[in-house]
N, C-alpha and C positions, 0 to 999 in steps of 0.2 A: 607384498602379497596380502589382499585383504585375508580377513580374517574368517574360518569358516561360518559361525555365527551372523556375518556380517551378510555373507553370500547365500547364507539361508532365507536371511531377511529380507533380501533380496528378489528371488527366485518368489516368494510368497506373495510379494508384491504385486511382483508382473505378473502371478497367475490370475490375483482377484482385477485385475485391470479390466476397462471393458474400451474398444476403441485404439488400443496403442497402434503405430502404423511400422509394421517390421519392415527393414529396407537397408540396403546394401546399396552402396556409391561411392565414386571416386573420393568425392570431399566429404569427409569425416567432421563433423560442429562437434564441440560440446557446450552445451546449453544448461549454465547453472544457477543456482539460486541461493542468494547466502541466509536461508535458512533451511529447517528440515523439512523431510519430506509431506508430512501434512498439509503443513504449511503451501508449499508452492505448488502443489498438484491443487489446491483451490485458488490459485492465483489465476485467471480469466487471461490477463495479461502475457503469463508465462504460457500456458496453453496455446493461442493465437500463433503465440513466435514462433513455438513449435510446430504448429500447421506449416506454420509459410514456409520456415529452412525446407519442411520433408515435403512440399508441393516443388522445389526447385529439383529439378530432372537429375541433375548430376549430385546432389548434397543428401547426408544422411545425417541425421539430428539423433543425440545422445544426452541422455540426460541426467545432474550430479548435483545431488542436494549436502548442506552442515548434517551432522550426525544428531543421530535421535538424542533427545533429552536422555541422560541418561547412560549415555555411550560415553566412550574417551573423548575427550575436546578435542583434540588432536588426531583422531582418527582417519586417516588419510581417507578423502571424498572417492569413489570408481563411478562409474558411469552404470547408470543399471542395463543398458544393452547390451555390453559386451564386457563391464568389470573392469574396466581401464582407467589409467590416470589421466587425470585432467594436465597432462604434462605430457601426456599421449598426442595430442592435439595440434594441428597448427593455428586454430584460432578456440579460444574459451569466451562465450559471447554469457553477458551474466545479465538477469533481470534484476531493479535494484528497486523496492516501493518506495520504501521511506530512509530516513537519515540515521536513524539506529540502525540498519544494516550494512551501512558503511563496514563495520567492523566485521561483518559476516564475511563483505570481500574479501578484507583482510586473511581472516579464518582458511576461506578456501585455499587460496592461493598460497601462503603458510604452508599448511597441512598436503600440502600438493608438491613442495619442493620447488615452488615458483615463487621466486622474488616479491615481493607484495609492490613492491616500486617501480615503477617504471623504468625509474634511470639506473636499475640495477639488472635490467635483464636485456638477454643479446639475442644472438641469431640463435640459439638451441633451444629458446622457452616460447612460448606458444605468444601470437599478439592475443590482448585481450580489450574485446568489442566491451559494452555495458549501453544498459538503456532501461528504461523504464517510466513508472510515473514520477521518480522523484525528478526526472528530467524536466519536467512542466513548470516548476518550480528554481531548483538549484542545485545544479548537479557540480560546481567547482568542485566543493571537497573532494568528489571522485577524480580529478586528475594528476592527482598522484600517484595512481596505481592502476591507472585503463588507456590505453592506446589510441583508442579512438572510443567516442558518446554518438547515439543516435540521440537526437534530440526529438520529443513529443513522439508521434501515431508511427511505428516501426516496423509495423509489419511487411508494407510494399519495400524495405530500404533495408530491411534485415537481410534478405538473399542475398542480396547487390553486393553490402560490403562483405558478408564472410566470403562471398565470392573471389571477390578482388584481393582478403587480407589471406586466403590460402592458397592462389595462385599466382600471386605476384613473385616476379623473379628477386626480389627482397624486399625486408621489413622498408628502408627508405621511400621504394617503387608504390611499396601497395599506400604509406601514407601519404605520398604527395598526390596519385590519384584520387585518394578519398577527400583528400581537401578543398579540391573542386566541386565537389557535392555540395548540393544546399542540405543543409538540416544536420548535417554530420562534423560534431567536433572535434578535432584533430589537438591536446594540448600541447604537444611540441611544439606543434606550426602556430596556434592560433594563442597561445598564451591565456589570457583571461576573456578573449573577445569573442563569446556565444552566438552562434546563429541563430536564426526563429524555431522555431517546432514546426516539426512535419505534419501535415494534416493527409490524410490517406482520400484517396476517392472515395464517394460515398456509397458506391459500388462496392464496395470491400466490405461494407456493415454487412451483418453482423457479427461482430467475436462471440465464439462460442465452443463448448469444451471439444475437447480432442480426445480426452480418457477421462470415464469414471471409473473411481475408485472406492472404496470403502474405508479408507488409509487415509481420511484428510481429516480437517475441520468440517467440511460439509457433505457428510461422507453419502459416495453414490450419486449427487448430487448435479446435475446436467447444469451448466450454466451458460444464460445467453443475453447480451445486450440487447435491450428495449430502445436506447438511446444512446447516443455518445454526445457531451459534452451536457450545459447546463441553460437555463433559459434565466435565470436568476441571477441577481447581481449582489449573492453577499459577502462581502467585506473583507472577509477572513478568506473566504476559498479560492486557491489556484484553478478548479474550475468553474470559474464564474464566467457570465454570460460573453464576457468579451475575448474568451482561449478558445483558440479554432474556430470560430464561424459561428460560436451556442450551442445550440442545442440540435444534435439531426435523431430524427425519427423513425424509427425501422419502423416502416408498415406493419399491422398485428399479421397479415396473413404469409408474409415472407417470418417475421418470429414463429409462429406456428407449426409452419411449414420444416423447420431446421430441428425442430423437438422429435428426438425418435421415439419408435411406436412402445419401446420397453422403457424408457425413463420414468421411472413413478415417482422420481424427487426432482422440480424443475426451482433452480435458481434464478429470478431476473435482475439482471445486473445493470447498472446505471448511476451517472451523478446525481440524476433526477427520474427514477424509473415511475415516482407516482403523479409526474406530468406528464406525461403519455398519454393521449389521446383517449386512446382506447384501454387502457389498463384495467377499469374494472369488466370489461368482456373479455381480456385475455386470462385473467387470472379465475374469472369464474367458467369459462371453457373451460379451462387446465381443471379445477377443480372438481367440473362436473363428468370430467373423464377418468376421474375417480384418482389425479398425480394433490400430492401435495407441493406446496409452491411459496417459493421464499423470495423478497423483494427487499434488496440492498438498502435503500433509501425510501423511506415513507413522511411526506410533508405534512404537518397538522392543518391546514388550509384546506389539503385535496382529500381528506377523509370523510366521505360524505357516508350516509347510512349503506348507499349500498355498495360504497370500496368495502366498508368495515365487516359489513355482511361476506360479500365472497373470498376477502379472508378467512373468515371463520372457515368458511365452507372449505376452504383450502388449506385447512390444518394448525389457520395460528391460534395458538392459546395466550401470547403476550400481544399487546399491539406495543409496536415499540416505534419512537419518533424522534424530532428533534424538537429540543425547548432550545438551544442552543447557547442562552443569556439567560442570568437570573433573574434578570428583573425589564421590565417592557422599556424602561428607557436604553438598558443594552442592547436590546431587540433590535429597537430602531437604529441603532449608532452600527448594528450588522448590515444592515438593514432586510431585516429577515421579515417573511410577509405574517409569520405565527403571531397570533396574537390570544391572548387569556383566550378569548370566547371559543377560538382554533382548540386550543387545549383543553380547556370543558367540555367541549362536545366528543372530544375523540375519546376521552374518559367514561361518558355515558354512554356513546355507542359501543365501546370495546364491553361497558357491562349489557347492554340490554343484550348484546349477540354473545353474552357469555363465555368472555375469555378472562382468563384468572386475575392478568393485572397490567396496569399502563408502565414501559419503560421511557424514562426520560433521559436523552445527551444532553448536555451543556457543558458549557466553556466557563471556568473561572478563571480569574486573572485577570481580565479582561481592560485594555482603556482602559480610566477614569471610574473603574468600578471602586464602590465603598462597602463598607459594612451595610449598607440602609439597602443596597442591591443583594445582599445575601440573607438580611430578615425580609426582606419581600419577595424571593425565592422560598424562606421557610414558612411566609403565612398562606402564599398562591398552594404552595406544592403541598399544606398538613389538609385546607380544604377540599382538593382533586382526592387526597386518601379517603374524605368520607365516603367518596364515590365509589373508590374500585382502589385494592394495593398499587402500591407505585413503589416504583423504585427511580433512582436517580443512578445514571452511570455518566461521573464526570471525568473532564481531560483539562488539565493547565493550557491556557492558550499560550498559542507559540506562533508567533508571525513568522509570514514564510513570505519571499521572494515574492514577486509579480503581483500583489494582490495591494489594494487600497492599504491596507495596515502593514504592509512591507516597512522594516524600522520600524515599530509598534516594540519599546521596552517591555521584557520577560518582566512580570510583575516581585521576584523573587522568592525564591523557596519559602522562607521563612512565612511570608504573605501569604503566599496560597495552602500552604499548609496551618495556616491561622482560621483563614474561611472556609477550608475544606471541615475543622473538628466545630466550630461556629453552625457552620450547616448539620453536622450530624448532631451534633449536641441538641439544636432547634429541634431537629426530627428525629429523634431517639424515640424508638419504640410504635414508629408510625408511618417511616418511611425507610426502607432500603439503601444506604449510600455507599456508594464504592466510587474509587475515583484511583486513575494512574496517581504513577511516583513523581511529585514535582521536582526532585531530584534529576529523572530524566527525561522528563519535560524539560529542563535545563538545557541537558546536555542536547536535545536535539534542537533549542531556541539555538544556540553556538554552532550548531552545524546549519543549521537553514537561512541564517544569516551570515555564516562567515565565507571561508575561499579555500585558496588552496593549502594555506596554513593552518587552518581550522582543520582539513583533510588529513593533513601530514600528521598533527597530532594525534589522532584517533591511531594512527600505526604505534606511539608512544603509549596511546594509553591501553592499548589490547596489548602490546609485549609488557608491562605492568601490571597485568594480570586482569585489566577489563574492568579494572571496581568504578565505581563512582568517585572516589578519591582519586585513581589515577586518571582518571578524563579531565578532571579539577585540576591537577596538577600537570597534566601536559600543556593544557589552554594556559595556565596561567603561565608557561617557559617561553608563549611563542613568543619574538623579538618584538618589540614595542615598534621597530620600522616594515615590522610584516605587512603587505595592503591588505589590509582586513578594515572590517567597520568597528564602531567603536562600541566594544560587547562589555556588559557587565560581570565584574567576576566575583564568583560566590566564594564568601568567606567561614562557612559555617563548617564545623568539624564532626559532629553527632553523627551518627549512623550511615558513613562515606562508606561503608565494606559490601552494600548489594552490589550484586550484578544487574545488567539490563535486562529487560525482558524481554522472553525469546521472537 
């Protein structure tokens, strides 16, 4: 029985919602997310699915987020439409981003009274569907614990199988029909052997929210594809120019057109939203209709005075971009098109249109990167300060499946946390540096490159309480004849008791 607290929190929710679609149907989904509610109510992705399940005639879509920061970990998940358990269900379809939420699965299904394993659950527990972006990528480690993977664009294929996995006259019937599907990974049937990603008609562009909320990261916040995929071929990203077909372009006046008349926060969401044709007239429209307006991705190439202007005009006070490499020979080895003079000028325009300060991404770790690549990161990046503040927000690179630097060695902890205190040291008192934990940058280098032993383990290291030492230590038990590739294991013991980040 949830908890009344829980069902207050609840019921508050759904009042401030704007958009949610109330509906009663034979076939009952639930739709969850292994993390909390903020979180997945800004997830674009998650949203979409839930269009499609409640546009299927017969299907009612319900929806079960991890407990708030803050709550019991173990809090059993209900569904906010009707309070029910996700063990209520005869299918649980979960969105999965990235490779640290592997464990989120774990979490729900746990806290649900559902087996987290596959091979441990029968005809009484619900099949469990999964799909997402991490699909695009490397979704093995999930088949330890998911029945069936939609692989890639899921929206057209999402109705179809919870269709077929909640009407089938058994858990056997509904997996051998789904195995016949293109794009749909079955692990039982198919073992390690993936099929391609599903690309959707272009017809179906654009994704775009289902309910605003006040309740997220982006609170209130309308968000809609400008673009799907990427026209760019860099190095590092799964969606680079050759996933799906590149880059397709929603027309400005069908994006327009999908924006309602009360939305006064518009999100444009995209791999590449500031390649877009038309982007600085959509966003200074939006602007001069008096909505503020947030763009996912901003390339220092496409910042011209007057992108940088109708930002302003549209409420930004940072301009924030991608440096993505410390140093211009990394640039090139991304092969990223930013180049210094890209970065200078986006510096000068973000001050002459007076916005408070330049955010830079970048990747350390990187290839054949050295010390000489991170003082020439500290002497580019103390000059752009004379210009306008700057901050630096970095991430350990982690090679991931499908992309040119697939097998690219995690540069190790030790290293990137060497360059990480190198670079603030450099820019102590001049520039802003924050940067994730190279510790779980680690652990998701191991899951982006491993399988389904890599997978299996993440159930070992969340029932050991989830630390960093236990993710270490479950990698390091898997059997030496496991098919895995051959991963680096970290040997350091200092400060192994954080948690991952939510």
């Amino acid at each position: 029985m949830p908890s009344t607290n829980l069902r207050t929190l609840i019921r508050q929710r759904l009042a401030d919602e704007v958009g949610r679609i109330p509906k009663q149907a034979p076939l009952r989904i639930c739709l969850a997310y292994p993390s909390p509610y903020h979180v997945a109510m800004s997830s674009l992705g998650f949203q979409r699915v839930y269009r499609a399940l409640m546009d299927h005639p017969d299907m009612a879509c319900e929806r079960a987020f991890l407990p708030d920061e803050g709550r019991p970990a173990d809090e059993a998940p209900i569904t906010y439409e009707s309070l029910a358990s996700l063990s209520d269900f005869p299918v649980v379809a979960i969105s999965v981003a990235y490779e640290l939420e592997i464990a989120g699965v774990i979490r729900l299904l746990q806290s649900s009274r559902i087996p987290p394993l596959r091979q441990d659950r029968d005809r009484r527990h619900p099949l469990i569907l999964a799909g997402g972006p991490l699909t695009f990528s490397n979704p093995l480690p999930l088949a330890p614990f998911v029945d069936v993977l939609i692989l890639g664009e899921a929206e057209a294929l999402a109705p179809v199988v919870c269709e077929i996995l909640a009407t089938a006259p058994s858990r056997h019937d509904a997996l051998a029909s789904l195995a016949r599907l293109d794009h749909v990974f079955i692990p039982e049937l198919h073992g390690d052997q993936m099929p391609p990603v599903a690309r959707v008609d272009d017809a179906m562009l654009p994704a775009y929210s289902a309910i605003r909320t006040p309740h997220t990261e982006l609170s209130d916040m309308f968000l809609i594809e400008t673009e799907r995929g990427c026209s760019r071929g860099c190095s590092y990203c799964v969606m680079r120019r050759s996933t799906n077909g590149g880059m397709r372009i929603v027309p400005k006046d069908v994006i327009l057109g999908h924006i309602p008349s009360d939305a006064r926060r518009v999100g444009l969401v995209g791999a590449a939203v500031s390649d877009h044709p038309k982007i600085v007239e959509i966003v200074r429209e939006l602007a001069e209709q008096g909505r503020e307006v947030g763009l996912s991705s901003l390339r220092p190439d496409r910042l011209s005075d007057d992108f940088v202007a109708a930002l302003k005009l549209a409420g930004y006070r940072t301009l924030t971009t991608a440096m993505d490499g410390p140093s211009e020979r990394l640039r090139d080895m991304l092969e990223r098109r930013a180049r210094v003079k890209h970065l200078v000028a986006a510096a000068e325009r973000a001050r002459t249109h007076g916005m408070d300060r330049l955010k830079l991404y970048l990747m350390i770790g990187l290839p054949t990167e050295t010390d000489d690549d991170i003082d020439e990161c500290i002497r580019f990046t103390s000059e752009l300060s004379k210009i306008i503040p700057v901050a630096l927000g970095i991430a350990p690179f982690c090679a991931k499946r499908n992309t040119p630097l697939d097998g690219a060695p995690f540069a190790g902890i030790s290293t990137v946390d060497q360059r990480l205190e190198r670079l603030r040291k450099g820019l102590r008192g001049r520039v802003d540096v924050r940067s994730t934990s190279a510790r779980w940058a680690w652990v998701e280098y191991v899951l982006a490159q491993g399988g389904i032993a890599e997978g299996r383990a993440v159930l070992d290291a969340v029932q050991a309480g989830g630390t960093f030492a236990a993710y270490r230590r479950a990698f390091e038990a898997i059997p030496s004849h496991a098919p895995r590739r051959k991963l680096a294991v970290v040997r350091e013991t200092s400060s192994c008791s954080t948690h991952p980040p939510p």
